[in-house]
N, C-alpha and C positions, 0 to 999 in steps of 0.2 A: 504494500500500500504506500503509495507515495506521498511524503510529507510526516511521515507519523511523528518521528523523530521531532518536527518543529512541534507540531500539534502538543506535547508533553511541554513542551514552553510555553505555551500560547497558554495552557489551563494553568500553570504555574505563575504566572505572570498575572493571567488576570484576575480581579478582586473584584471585579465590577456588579458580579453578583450570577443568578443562578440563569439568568435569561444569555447573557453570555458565555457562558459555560456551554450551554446545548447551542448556543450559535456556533460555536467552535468548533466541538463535536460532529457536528449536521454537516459539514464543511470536509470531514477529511475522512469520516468512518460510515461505514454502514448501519444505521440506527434498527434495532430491533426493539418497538413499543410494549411498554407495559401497563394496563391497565389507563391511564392519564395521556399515555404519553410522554415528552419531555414538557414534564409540568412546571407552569410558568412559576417566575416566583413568587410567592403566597407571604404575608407577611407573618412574621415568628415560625417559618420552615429553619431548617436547618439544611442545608445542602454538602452531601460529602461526595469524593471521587477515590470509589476502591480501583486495583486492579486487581484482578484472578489470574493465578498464574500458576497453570497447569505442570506438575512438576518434571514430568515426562514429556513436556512437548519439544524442545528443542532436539530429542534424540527420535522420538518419533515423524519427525519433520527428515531430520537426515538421514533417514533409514528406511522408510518407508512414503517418502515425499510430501510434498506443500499441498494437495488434495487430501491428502488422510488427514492430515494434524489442521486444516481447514475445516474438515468434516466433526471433529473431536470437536472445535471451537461451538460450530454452528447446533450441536445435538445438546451441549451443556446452555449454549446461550434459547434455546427451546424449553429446557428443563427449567429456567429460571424465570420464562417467561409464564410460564403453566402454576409456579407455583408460587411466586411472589407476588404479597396483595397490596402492600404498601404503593404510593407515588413512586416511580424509580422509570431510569431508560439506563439498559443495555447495550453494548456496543461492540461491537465484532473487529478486532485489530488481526494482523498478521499473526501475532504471536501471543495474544492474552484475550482476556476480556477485561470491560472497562465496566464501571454501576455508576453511574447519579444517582443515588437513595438522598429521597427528602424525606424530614423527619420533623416532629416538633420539638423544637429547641429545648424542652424541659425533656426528654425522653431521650434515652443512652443510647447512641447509634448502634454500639458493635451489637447489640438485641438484634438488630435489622439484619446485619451481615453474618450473623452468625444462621440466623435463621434461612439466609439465601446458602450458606454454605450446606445446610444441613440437608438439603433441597438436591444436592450433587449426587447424581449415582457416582458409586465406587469403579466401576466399568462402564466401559462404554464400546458398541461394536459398530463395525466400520467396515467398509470394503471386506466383508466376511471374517473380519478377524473383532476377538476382543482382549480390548486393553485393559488394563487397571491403571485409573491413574488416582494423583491425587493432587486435589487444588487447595492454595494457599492466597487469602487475601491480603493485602495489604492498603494500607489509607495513604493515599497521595495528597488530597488535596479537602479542606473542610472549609467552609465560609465563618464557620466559629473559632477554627483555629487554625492557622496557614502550616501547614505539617509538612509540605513540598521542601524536601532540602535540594540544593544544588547537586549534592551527591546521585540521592533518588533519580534525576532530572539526567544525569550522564549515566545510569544505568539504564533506563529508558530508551535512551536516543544511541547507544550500543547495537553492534550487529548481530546477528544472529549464526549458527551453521551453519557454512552454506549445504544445500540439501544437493543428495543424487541423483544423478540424472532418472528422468522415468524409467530405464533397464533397470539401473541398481533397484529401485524402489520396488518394482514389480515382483523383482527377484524376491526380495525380502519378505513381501506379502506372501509368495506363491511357500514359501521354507517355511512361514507360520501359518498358514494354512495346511503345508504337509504334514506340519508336528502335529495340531490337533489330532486332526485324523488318526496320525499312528497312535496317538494318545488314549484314542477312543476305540481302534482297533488291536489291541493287542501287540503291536510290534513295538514295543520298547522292552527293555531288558532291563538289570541291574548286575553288574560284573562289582566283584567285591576283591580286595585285594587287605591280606591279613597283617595285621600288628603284631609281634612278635616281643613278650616279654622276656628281655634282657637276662632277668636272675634266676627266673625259671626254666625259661626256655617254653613257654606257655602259648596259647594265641588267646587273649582275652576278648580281641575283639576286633572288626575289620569295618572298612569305608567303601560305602555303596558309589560306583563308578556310574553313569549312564551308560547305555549304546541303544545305538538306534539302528538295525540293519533294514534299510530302502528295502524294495520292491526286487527292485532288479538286483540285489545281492551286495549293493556298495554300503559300503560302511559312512553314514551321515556324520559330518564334522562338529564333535559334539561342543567345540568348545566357540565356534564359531555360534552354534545356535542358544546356547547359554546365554553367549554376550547378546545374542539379537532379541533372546525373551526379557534379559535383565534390562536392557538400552528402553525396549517399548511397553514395562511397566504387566510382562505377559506370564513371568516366572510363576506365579503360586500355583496354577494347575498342576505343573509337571513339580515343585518339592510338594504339595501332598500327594500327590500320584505315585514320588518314590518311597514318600514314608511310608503309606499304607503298603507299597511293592517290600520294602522292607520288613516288616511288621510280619504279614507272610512268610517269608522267605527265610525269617530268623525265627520263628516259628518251628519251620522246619526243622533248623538248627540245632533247636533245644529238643526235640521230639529225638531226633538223631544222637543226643548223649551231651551235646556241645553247647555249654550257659553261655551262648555267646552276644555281645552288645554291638550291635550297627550302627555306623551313624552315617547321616544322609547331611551333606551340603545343604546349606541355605542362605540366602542372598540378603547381604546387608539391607537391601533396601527394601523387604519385607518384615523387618524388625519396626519399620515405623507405622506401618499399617495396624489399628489399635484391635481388626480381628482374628489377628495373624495367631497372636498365643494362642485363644480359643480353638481355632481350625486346626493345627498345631495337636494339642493335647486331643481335642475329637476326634483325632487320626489317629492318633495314638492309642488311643481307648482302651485301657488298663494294660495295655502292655510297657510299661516305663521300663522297665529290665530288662527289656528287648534290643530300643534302638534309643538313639541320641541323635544330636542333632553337631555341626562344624560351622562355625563361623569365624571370617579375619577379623582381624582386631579394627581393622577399620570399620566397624558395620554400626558401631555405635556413633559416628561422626554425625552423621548427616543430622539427627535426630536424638541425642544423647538419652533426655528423660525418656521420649515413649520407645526407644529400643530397651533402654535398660527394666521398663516396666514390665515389657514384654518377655523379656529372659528369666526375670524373676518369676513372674508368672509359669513361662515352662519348666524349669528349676524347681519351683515348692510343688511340680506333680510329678515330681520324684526323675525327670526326664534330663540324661545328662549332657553336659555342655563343652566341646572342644573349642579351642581356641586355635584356628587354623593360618597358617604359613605366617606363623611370627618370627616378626623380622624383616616380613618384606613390604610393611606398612608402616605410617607412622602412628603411633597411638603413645597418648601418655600413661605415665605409670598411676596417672591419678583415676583412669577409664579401666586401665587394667585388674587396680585392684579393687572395683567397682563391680566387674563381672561376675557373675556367678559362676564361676567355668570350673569346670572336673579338670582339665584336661588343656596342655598348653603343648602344640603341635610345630617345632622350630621349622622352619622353612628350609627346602633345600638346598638352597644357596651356600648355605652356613654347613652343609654337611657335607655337599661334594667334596669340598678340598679338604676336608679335615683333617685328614692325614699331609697338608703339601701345605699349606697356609701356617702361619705361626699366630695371626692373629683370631682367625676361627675357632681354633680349640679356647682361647680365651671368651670369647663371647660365648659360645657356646654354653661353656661352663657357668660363668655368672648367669646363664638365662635361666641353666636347670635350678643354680642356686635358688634363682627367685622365686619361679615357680611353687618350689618344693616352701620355701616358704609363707607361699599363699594359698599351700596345700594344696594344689595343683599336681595330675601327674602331668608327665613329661615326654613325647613321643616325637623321634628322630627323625623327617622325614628325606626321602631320598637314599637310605640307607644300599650304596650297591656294592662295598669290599669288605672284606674281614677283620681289616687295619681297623677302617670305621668304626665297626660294628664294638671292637673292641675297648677302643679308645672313650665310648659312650658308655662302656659298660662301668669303668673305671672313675665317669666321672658322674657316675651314678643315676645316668638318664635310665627312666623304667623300659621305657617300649620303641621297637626302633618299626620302621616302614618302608619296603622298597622291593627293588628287584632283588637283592641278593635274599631275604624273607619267601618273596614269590611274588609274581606278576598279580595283575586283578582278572580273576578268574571266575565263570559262571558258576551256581550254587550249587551244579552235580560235581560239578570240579574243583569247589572250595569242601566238602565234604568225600570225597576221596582224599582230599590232600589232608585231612584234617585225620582220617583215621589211619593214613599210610606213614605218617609223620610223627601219629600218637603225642601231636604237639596241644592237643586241646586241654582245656582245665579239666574236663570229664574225658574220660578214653576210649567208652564203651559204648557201642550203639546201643539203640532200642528194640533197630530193626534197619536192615540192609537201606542205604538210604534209597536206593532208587525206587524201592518200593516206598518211603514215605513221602517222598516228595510226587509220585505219582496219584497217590491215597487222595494227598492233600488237594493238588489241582480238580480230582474228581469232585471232589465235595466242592470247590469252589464257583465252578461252573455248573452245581447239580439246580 
């Protein structure tokens, strides 16, 4: 839209009152009416100017193009229309939404905006696909109180990503369109790949891999499609899909002789979502002893309080909590010892060279240190020599992970390995696994 950029001047500048405000508006955006209209001004109104600012659009714009995240604007700027009764006009930008809410001057604005926020579905679908997003308002402008800083004003008039071409975009659609589907057909997997305690020699517990084998026999790039669910706000289908895949499958596990604990990846930016714990723990549905959950140390940035609600939340229903590839984020130690985490997982980086680095086995060390003192276990990731393996053992890391342990293997093949190895905390079957894990499928499709 051309001019927008001045347009955030133009309303910041003027004070002239609410009848120039929608002159201004009328001028450079496309006006979506509400009940009144852009209501003239009334005297003892009070006039504010939010913007909405959808938290996933700028990567859904680049990813799946200027039509979808146009389409996302135009379905929310409908939803606000249907359910806001107040005076107010709506306003359709490039990249936000705009509100004039008038109000009476005696009467608390954020009432108003809170109530239009609450108005927002959590998803929203588009060109066949759906998103999750989530919007956040903010006040620019108030006739009772000039709140417009100069900062505000050059965040505004700031560019955007530039988007991909229609190929790229298309592409992107057509990959989340595929995943549904296989989502809903059966063709997703979970490959597990085992922990290895150190002082036992034990396997307490393994990390649920994805795989996605296509149609035609290729194997789907799954780290590529992670980032394209995480970018467009599309992940929570697929981590409750592997928990409950989980839940099953570990299941198994323990039916087979093996107490063994799973845990499934989950995406820092589902920590802020307030019904993530709940969905979470309902997936989980009295199995806590079963599986856990991995997240980096970053996942609490974005959102500190409502991530850290949400963990304590999964945490007090007995469900346990890794702390994954530390070390290769920034997090402070005041976030750190905030978390509720079982489990603090050092990043590969720090492991490869452990043996050839002189400053690795120092870091390393003081992390197990920490750890161990926030009562945290400690699990090695990348573990592929014996040098490694050993050097961890000495400096008192519990659990190491890697190729030299075992690849991430499917759950007929993580239970072979489990009694060929006699490396499990239980050592005995129940019952020949392939007949339990046959049993089990029956009953689940009965």
């Amino acid at each position: 839209m051309q001019g927008f950029g001045s347009l955030q001047y133009v309303l910041a500048s003027a004070l002239a009152g609410a009848a120039l405000l929608c002159l201004s508006l009328s001028l450079y955006c496309r006006r979506k009416s509400i009940n009144n209209r852009c209501v003239k001004p009334a005297p003892r109104l009070r006039h504010a100017y939010y913007q909405l600012d959808v938290r996933q659009l700028e990567r859904i714009r680049t990813l799946l193009g200027l039509s979808v995240a146009k389409a996302v604007l135009d379905h929310l700027a409908g939803q606000i229309e249907r359910a806001v009764t107040m005076p107010a006009s709506v306003l359709v930008g490039e990249m936000s939404l705009q509100i004039v809410v008038s109000h009476d001057e005696g009467a608390p604005m954020e009432q108003a905006i809170a109530s239009i926020l609450a108005a927002l579905p959590q998803t929203v679908s588009v060109a066949g696909v759906t998103l999750a997003i989530t919007v956040k308002a903010r006040l620019l402008f108030d006739t009772a109180v000039d709140t417009y800083s100069a900062a505000e004003r050059a965040h505004l008039a700031s560019g955007f990503l530039r988007a991909h071409d229609g190929v790229e975009a298309g592409r992107n659609i057509a990959l989340i369109k595929e995943f549904t589907e296989a989502l809903h057909t059966g063709a997703l997997s979970l490959a597990y790949q085992p922990k290895l305690d150190v002082r036992n020699n034990t396997i307490p517990s393994v990390e649920a891999l994805l795989r996605w084998t296509r149609d035609d026999g290729s194997e789907a790039n799954i780290a590529e499609l992670i980032t394209l669910l995480e970018d467009t706000g599309s992940i929570a289908p697929l981590t409750l899909w592997a928990l409950q895949q989980a839940v099953f499958d570990t299941t198994i596990m323990h039916q087979s002789g093996f107490p063994i604990r799973t845990f499934v990846n989950v995406s820092g930016s589902l920590l802020s979502s307030p019904d993530f714990a709940d969905a979470v723990i309902g997936t989980v549905h009295g199995h806590a002893d079963k599986v856990g959950i991995e997240i980096t140390e970053t996942a609490v940035i974005a959102d500190p309080d409502m991530a850290l609600r949400s963990l304590e939340t999964i945490a007090a229903a007995g469900i346990f909590i890794a702390i994954d590839d530390f070390g290769a984020g920034v997090c402070s130690l005041e976030y750190l010892q905030r978390l509720p985490a079982n489990e603090l997982k050092i990043d590969r980086n720090f492991i490869g060279s452990l043996s050839t680095s002189h400053r690795n086995p120092l870091i390393v060390k003081a992390t197990i240190d920490l750890a161990h003192a926030l009562e945290m276990k400690v699990t090695a990731e990348g573990v592929e020599d014996r040098l490694s393996l050993a050097l961890l053992r000495v400096m008192g890391c519990d659990m190491a992970q890697g190729y030299l342990v075992a690849r991430p293997i499917a759950l007929e093949e993580l239970l072979k390995f489990l009694e060929n190895s006699a490396s499990a905390t239980s050592g005995k079957l129940l019952a020949p696994a392939g007949t339990i894990v046959a049993d089990m499928k029956r009953q689940a499709t009965a």
